[in-house]
C-alpha positions, 0 to 999 in steps of 0.5 A, spaced: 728 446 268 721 446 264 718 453 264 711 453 266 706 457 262 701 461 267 696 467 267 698 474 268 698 475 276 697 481 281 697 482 287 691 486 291 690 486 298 689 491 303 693 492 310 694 497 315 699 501 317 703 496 320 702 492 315 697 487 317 691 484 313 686 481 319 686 480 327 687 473 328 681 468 326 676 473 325 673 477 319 677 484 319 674 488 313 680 493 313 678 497 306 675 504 305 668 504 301 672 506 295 677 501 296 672 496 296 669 499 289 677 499 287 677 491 289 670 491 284 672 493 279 679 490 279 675 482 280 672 484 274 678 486 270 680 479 271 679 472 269 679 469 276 680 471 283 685 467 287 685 465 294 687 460 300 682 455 303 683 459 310 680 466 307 674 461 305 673 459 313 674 465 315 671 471 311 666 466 307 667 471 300 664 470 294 669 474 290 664 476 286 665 483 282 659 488 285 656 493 280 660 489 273 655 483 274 657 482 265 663 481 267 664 476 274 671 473 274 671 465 275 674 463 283 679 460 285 681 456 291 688 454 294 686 448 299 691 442 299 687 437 301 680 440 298 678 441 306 673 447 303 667 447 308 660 445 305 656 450 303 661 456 302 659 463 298 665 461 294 662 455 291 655 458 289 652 460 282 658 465 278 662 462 272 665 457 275 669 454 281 676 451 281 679 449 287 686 445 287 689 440 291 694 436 292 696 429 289 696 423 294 693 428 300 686 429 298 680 425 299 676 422 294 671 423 299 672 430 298 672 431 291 666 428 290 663 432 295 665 439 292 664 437 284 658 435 287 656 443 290 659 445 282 666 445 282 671 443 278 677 440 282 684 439 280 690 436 283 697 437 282 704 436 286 705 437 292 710 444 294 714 446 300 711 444 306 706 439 303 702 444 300 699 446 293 706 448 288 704 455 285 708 453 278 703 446 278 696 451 279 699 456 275 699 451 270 692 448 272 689 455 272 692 457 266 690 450 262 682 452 265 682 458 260 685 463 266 689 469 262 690 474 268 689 472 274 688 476 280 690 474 287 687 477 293 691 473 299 691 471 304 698 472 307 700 465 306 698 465 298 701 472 298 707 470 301 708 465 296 707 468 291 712 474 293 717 468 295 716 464 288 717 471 284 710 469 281 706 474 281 708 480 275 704 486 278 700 489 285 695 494 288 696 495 294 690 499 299 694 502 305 689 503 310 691 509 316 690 505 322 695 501 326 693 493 329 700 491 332 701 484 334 698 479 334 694 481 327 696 478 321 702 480 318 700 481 310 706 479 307 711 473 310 717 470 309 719 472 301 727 470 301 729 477 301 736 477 306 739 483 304 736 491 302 738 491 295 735 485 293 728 487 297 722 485 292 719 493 289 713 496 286 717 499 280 715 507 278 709 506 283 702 510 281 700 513 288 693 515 290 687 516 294 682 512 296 678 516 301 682 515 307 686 510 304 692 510 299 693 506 294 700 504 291 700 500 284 705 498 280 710 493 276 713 488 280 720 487 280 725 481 283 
């Protein structure tokens, strides 16, 4: 099989102690003040900052790098069939907008309507269940000039990530609160089946973030 060449991919989000994201539907900010200066920082470390068409509809984010305005990432976003509302925060003024879709399921209608807000567009094969195939956008992306890439969710995108072994390392904000069910959980179905070969953060750095801890490291599969 043919080895795709992709950026360097991290992993950065925010959970609860239970490991949830966001309540259902609704923007959850769960990010301590100095969290959310850590996320800054990070975007503007990065090329890009990747996430799903759901957390565009829902959070409406600009992914912009507050506070390192020399140094703003481009965006990205995973939307099958290209179904990024008209308007969004994503796809205004910043270096550049990518979103990726899938061959055969998105509209030349909703092409055009996106290019025209500014956007590149890109389409590649379908993956599991129909969805953008992370090895293809990886490719697109990295082909966009995309060397390391930061991907900030949503549990969809992250799960995919953790379950295809493609994401090299991971910050992760632990914020102390419960949510419970039915908040998001951060992290699905991964392919883990037994303990021993559970996906970890080798020889993690720990440390505060005002309320919040944050755990970052090397992925290991």
């Amino acid at each position: 099989m043919t080895v795709l060449e992709r950026p360097k991919t991290t992993l950065h989000f925010a959970q609860s102690l239970d490991g949830r994201i966001a309540l259902p539907g609704v923007r959850t900010p769960l990010s301590s003040h100095e969290g959310v200066l850590l996320a800054h920082r990070a975007r503007a470390e990065h090329d890009a900052v990747l996430v799903g068409r759901a957390t565009v509809a829902i959070d409406d984010p600009r992914l912009a790098a507050v506070g390192h305005e020399t140094r703003q990432p481009r965006r990205i976003v995973l939307a099958s069939t290209l179904d990024v509302r008209a308007g969004a925060r994503v796809l205004q003024g910043g270096p550049g907008t990518l979103v990726v879709g899938v061959e055969g399921r998105a509209s030349d209608a909703a092409r055009s309507r996106l290019e025209g807000e500014g956007a590149t567009v890109k389409l590649v094969a379908a993956g599991e269940g129909g969805l953008v195939s992370l090895p293809a956008a990886l490719a697109a992306i990295r082909a966009w000039g995309v060397e390391r890439l930061l991907v900030e969710g949503g549990s969809r995108v992250l799960s995919s990530f953790l379950r295809g072994r493609l994401a090299d390392e991971a910050t992760v904000e632990i914020v102390p609160r419960f949510l419970g069910a039915p908040a998001v959980p951060a992290v699905g179905e991964v392919g883990v089946v037994r303990l021993e070969h559970a996906i970890t953060i080798e020889d993690p750095t720990i440390e505060r973030a005002g309320e919040s801890v944050i755990v970052r490291g090397r992925l290991v599969y």
